[in-house]
C-alpha positions in Angstrom: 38.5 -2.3 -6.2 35.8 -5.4 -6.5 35.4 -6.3 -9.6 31.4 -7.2 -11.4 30.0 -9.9 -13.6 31.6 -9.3 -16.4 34.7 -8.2 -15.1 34.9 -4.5 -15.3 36.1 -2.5 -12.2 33.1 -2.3 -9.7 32.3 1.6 -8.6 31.9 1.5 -4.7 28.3 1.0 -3.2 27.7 4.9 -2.6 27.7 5.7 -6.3 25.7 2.8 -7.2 22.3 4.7 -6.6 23.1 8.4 -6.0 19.3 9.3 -5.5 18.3 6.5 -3.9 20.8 5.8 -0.9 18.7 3.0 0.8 18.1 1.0 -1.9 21.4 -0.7 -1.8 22.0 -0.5 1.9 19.4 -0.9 4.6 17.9 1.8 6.0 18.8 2.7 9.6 16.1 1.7 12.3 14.5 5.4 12.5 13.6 5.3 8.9 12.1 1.6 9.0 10.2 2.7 12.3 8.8 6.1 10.4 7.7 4.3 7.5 5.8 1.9 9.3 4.7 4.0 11.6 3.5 6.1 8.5 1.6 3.0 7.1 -0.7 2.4 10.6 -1.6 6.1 10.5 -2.7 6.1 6.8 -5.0 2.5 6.9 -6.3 4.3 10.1 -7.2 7.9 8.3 -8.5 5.7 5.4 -10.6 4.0 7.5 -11.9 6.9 9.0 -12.4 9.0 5.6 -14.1 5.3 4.4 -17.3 5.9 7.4 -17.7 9.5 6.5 -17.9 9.0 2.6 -20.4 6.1 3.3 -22.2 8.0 5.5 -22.7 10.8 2.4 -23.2 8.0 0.4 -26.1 6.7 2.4 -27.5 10.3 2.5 -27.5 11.0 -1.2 -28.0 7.3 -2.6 -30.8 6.6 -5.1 -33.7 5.3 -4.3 -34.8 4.0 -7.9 -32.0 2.8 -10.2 -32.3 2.1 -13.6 -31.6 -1.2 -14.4 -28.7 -2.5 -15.9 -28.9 -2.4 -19.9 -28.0 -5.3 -22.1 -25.9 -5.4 -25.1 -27.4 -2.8 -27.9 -29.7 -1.3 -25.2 -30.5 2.3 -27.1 -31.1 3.9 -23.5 -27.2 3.8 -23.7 -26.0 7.2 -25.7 -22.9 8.2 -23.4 -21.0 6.1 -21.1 -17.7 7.2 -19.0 -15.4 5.2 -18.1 -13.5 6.3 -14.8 -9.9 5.5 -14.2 -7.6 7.9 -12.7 -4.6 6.0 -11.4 -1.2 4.7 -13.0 -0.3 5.1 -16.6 0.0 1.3 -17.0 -3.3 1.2 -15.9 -4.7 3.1 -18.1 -3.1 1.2 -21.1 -5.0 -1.9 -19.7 -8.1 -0.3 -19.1 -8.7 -0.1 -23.2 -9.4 -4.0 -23.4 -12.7 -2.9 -21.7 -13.3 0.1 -23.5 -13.2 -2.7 -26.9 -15.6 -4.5 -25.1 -18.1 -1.6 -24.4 -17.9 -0.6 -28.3 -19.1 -3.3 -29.6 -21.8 -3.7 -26.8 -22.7 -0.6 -27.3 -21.7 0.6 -31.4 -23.6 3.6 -31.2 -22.7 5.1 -28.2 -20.3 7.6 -27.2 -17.7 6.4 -25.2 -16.0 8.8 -22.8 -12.5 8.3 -20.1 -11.7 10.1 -17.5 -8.3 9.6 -16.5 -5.6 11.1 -14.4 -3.6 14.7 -17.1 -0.6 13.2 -16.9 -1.9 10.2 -18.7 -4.2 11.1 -21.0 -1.8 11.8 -23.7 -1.3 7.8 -23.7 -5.1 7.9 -25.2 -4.7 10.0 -28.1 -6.0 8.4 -31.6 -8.2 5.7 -30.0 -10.8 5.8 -32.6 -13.1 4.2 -29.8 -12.9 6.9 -27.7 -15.0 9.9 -28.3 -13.6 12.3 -25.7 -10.9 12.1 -22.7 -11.2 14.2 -19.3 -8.1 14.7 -17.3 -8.2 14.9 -13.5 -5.0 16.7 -11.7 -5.3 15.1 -7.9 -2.9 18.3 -6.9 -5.9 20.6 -8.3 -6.8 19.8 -4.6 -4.6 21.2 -2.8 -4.9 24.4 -3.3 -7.9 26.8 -3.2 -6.3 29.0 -6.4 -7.2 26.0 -8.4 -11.0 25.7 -7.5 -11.9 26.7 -10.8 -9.8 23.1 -12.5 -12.3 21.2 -10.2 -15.4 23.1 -11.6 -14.7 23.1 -14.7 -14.1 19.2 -14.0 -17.0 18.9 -12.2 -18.9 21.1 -15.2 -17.6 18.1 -17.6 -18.6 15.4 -15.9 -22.3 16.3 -15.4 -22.8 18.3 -18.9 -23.2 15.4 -21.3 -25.6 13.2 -18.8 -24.5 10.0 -18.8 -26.5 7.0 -19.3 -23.8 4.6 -17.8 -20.6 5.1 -15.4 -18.3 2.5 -14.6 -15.7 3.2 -12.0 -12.5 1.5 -12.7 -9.8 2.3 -9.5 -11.0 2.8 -6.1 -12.3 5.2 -4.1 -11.6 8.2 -5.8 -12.7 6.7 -9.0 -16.3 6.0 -6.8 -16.3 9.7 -6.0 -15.5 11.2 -9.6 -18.2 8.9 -11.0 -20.6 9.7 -8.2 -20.2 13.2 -9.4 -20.8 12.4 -12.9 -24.4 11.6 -11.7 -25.2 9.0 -14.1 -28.7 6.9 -13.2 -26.5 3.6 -13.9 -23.0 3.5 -11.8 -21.5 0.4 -11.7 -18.2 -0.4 -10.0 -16.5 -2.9 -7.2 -17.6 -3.3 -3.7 -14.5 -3.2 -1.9 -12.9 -0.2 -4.5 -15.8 2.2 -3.8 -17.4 4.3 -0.8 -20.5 2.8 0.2 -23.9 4.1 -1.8 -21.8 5.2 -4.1 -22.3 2.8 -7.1 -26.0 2.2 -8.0 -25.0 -1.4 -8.9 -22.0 -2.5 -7.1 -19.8 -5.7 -8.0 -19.1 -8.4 -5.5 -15.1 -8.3 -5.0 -12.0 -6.2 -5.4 -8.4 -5.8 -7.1 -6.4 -8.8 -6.3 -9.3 -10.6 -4.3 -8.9 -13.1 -7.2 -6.0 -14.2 -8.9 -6.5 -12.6 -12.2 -5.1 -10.6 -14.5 -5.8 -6.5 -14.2 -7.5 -6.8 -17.8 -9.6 -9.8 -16.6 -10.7 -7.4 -13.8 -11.5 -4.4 -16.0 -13.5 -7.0 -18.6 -15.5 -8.2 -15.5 -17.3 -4.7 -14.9 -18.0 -4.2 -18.5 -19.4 -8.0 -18.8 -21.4 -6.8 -15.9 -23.1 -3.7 -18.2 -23.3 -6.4 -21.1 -20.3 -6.3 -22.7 -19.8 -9.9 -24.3 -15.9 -10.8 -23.7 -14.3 -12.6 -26.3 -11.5 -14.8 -26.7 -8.1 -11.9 -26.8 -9.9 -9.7 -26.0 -7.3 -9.0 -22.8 -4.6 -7.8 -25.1 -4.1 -3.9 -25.0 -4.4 -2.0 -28.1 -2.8 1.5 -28.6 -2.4 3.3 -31.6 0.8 4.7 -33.0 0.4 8.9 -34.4 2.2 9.2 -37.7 3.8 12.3 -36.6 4.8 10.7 -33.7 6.8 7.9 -35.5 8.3 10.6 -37.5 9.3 12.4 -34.7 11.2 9.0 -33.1 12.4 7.9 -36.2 14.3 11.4 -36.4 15.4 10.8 -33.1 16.9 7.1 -34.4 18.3 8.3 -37.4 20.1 11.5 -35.6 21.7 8.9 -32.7 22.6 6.3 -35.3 25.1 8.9 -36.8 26.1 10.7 -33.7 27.3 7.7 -31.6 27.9 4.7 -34.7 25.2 2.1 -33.5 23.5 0.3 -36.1 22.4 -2.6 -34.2 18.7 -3.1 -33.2 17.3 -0.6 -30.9 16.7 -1.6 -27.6 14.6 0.5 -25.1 15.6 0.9 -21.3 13.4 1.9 -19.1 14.7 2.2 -15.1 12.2 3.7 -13.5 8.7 2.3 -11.6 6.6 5.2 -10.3 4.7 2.9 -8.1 7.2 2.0 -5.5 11.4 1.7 -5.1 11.5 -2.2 -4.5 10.3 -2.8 -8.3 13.3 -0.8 -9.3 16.2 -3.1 -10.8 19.7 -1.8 -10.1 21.2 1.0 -11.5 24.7 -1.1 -12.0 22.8 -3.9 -13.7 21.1 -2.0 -16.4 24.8 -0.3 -16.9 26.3 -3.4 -17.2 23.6 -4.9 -19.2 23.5 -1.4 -21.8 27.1 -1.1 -22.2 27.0 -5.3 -23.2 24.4 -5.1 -25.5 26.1 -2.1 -27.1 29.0 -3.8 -27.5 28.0 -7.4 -28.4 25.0 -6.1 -31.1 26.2 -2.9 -31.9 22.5 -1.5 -30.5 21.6 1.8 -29.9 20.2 2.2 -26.6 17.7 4.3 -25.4 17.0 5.5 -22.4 13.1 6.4 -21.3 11.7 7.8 -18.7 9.6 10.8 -17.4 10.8 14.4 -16.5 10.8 13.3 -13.4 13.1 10.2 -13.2 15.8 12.0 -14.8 18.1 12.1 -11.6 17.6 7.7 -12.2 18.5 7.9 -15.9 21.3 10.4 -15.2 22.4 8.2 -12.7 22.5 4.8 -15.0 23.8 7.1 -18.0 27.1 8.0 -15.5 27.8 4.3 -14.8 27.7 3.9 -18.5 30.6 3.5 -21.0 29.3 2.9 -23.9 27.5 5.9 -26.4 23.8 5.8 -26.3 20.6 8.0 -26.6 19.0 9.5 -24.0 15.7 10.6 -24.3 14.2 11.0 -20.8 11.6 13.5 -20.4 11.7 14.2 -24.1 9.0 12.7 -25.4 5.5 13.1 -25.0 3.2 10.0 -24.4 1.8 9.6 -27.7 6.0 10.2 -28.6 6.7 7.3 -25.8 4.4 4.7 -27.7 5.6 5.5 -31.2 9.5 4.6 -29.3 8.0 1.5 -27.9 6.8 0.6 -31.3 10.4 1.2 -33.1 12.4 -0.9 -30.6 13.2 -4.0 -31.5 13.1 -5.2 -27.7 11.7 -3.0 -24.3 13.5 -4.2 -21.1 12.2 -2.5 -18.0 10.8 -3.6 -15.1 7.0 -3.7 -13.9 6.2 -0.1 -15.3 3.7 1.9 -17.6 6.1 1.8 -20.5 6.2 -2.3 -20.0 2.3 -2.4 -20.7 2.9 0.3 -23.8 5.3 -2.1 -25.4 2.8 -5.0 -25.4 -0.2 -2.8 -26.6 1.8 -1.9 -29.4 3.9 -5.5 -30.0 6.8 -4.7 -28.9 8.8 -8.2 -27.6 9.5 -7.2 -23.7 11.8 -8.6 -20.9 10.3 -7.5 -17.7 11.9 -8.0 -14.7 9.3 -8.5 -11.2 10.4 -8.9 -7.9 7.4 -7.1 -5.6 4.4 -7.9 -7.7 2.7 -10.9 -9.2 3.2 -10.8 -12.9 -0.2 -12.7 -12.9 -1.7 -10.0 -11.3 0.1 -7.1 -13.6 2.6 -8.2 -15.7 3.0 -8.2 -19.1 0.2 -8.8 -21.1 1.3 -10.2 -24.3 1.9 -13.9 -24.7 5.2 -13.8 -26.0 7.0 -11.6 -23.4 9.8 -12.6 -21.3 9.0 -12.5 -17.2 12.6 -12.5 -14.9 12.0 -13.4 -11.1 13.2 -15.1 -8.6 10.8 -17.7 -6.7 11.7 -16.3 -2.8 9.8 -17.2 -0.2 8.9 -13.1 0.9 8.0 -12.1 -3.4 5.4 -11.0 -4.5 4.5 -9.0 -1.4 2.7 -5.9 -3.0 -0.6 -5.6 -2.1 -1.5 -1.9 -3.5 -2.2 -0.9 0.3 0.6 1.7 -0.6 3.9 1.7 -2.7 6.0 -1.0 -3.1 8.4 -1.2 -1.0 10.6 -3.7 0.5 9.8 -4.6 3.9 13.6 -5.8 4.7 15.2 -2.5 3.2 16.9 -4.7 1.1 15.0 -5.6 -2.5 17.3 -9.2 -3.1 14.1 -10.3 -5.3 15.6 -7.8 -8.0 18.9 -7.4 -7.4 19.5 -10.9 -7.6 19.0 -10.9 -10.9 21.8 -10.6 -12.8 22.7 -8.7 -15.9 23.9 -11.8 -18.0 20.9 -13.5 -17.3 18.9 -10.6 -18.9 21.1 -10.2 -21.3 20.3 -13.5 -22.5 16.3 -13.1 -22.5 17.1 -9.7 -24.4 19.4 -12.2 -26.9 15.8 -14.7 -27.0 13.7 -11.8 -27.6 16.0 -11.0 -30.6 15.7 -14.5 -31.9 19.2 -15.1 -31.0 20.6 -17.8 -29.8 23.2 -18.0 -26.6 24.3 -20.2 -23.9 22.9 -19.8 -20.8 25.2 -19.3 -18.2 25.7 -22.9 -16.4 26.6 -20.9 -12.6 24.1 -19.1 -12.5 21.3 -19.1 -9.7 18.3 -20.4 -10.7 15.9 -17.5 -12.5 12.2 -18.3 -13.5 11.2 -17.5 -17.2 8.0 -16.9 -17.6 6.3 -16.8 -20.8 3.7 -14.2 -20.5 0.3 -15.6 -21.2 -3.3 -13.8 -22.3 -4.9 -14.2 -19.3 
């Protein structure tokens, strides 16, 4: 049997991943053909939906906007802010939503954001109320009466200002809102749709995600200041209490009274940003070891199969808390571990908006497009000639069938950014290939 790293007997390649096959072998030529085959026929059905939603658009636009309102304009009583995509994205939308408060101090501040997120929002004393939007409501005629009552919400209060944060269904949830001022990006909403579009898109310049939120609410006259691109997120007291019970439960059950590190395996957004299942075994069961930590595992209900999967390669005694925790629950975690290591995820972005020193590990996706966002964070990725290639055209996945940008990297050389994070000092490994630490900086 091969052997790894560090030694230990290897388990063969087919246990390595149980619920992901392909991501340690390539997959056969019929599934690379369907996927891309897949791909065409979506940018074709998207471009297609994009003429008949402009079309609407052009039917129903206004004639007479308002005009944009400058910083302490009274006009402005209620303003929503629309973003209903990824859980990290949501974490760095609240840079903006700083910006807006103090633009505007006495209005009332509204999100609209996707249910299975909104939990993440819970305490912001700048917020006055959050809306949750369930895409699947859709999908089904029995839940008609979700997308009233959303519909109902959105119109009720009358907004003076909407800003549209993500795209095209972001354009039509705040078309719906029917606010006089709409204000979003060009090339992320259906045409007509935003009474004062924005010149430019995600990733048409190289800039951070919070740069790109702070943009649209400099546009509405927001004045951006200096940090203001660092997330914020508050921390519940009962949902410290409820971690710390957590800690204190695991610290007797298993013997660790090392720091606590938090895992974090899964990336909703796309298989390729997923680091192996082996490495973060190797790399739990060493840090275990070597610091006495307590490891936890995170995730949501629905990576569990990925955390059952790491926990079964593991040797070592850890705590396990997938789909356990509730989001205001997952932030209070973030806040109690000593370090986060996780790849480019919503829990990565968590960690930073509560100060939480994180190693993140990118193969995929530009971490100066959205990595971590606080200056001391720790970025692992190999310089290849094919990374980044995600593009947010659809998920992120390898066009090779074969991810090297992450697997590549190995466990002792994340084990060692862990050790820097910790303010421990070790040597790095002299043959080792070349990795790129990045120091994270407020963009």
């Amino acid at each position: 049997m091969a052997r790894s790293q560090d030694g230990r007997e290897a388990l063969p390649l087919a246990t390595l991943t149980p619920v992901d096959p392909f991501y340690e072998r390539r997959p056969p030529f019929e599934t690379r053909a369907l996927r891309r085959s897949q791909a065409v026929l979506k940018k074709l059905a998207q471009r297609i939906v994009w003429g008949l939603f402009g079309a609407l658009g052009y039917v129903v636009r206004d004639r007479a906007p308002l005009p944009l309102p400058l910083a302490g304009d009274p006009a402005i009583r209620r303003i929503l802010v629309v973003r209903v995509d990824m859980l990290g994205d949501t974490v760095l939308t609240t840079p903006a939503v700083r910006a807006l408060r103090r633009a505007f101090p006495g209005a009332k501040i509204d999100l609209l954001v996707r249910s299975s997120t909104a939990g993440i929002l819970a305490g912001d004393p700048d917020i006055h109320r959050v809306l949750s939007y369930d895409s699947s409501a859709w999908k089904s005629w029995r839940r008609l009466g979700e997308i009233a009552r959303l519909f109902a919400g959105v119109r009720h209060p009358r907004y003076d200002l909407a800003i549209s944060v993500c795209g095209d269904m972001g354009s039509i949830l705040t078309r719906l809102a029917g606010a006089r001022r709409r204000v979003g990006y060009v090339g992320e909403a259906y045409p007509h749709f935003m009474t004062h579009p924005v010149l430019g898109k995600r990733y048409e310049k190289h800039q951070h995600e919070t740069r790109y939120v702070l943009d649209l609410a400099r546009v509405v006259g927001a004045c951006v200041e200096p940090g203001d691109e660092r997330p914020w997120l508050r921390v519940l007291p009962a949902a410290r209490d409820t971690i710390d019970a957590h800690f204190e439960a695991a610290r007797e059950a298993v013997g660790r009274h090392g720091p606590v590190i938090a895992i974090h395996p899964g990336a909703k957004n796309g298989r390729a940003k997923r680091w192996p299942i082996g490495h973060y075994a190797r790399l739990s069961d060493r840090l275990s070891r070597e610091l006495d930590a307590l490891i936890v595992l995170t995730g949501s209900p629905n990576e569990r199969l990925l955390t059952d999967a790491l926990a079964a390669r593991m040797t070592e005694p850890h705590l396990d808390l997938t789909g356990k925790t509730s989001l205001p629950e997952l932030t209070a975690l973030m806040a109690a571990s000593a370090v986060v290591v996780t790849g480019d995820s919503g829990p990565m972005h968590i960690a930073c908006a509560v100060n939480t020193p994180v190693v993140a590990i990118h193969g995929p996706t530009d971490p100066g497009l959205s990595g971590p966002s606080a200056p001391d964070a720790i970025i692992l990725r190999r310089d290849l000639w094919c990374a980044p290639c995600y593009d947010a055209s659809a998920t992120a996945e390898c066009r090779f069938g074969n991810p090297v940008c992450m697997k590549d990297i190995s466990p002792a050389e994340v084990f060692t950014a862990t050790l820097t994070q910790l303010h421990i000092e070790a040597p790095r490994p002299t043959n080792a290939a070349p990795t790129r630490y990045v120091a994270a900086r407020t963009r």
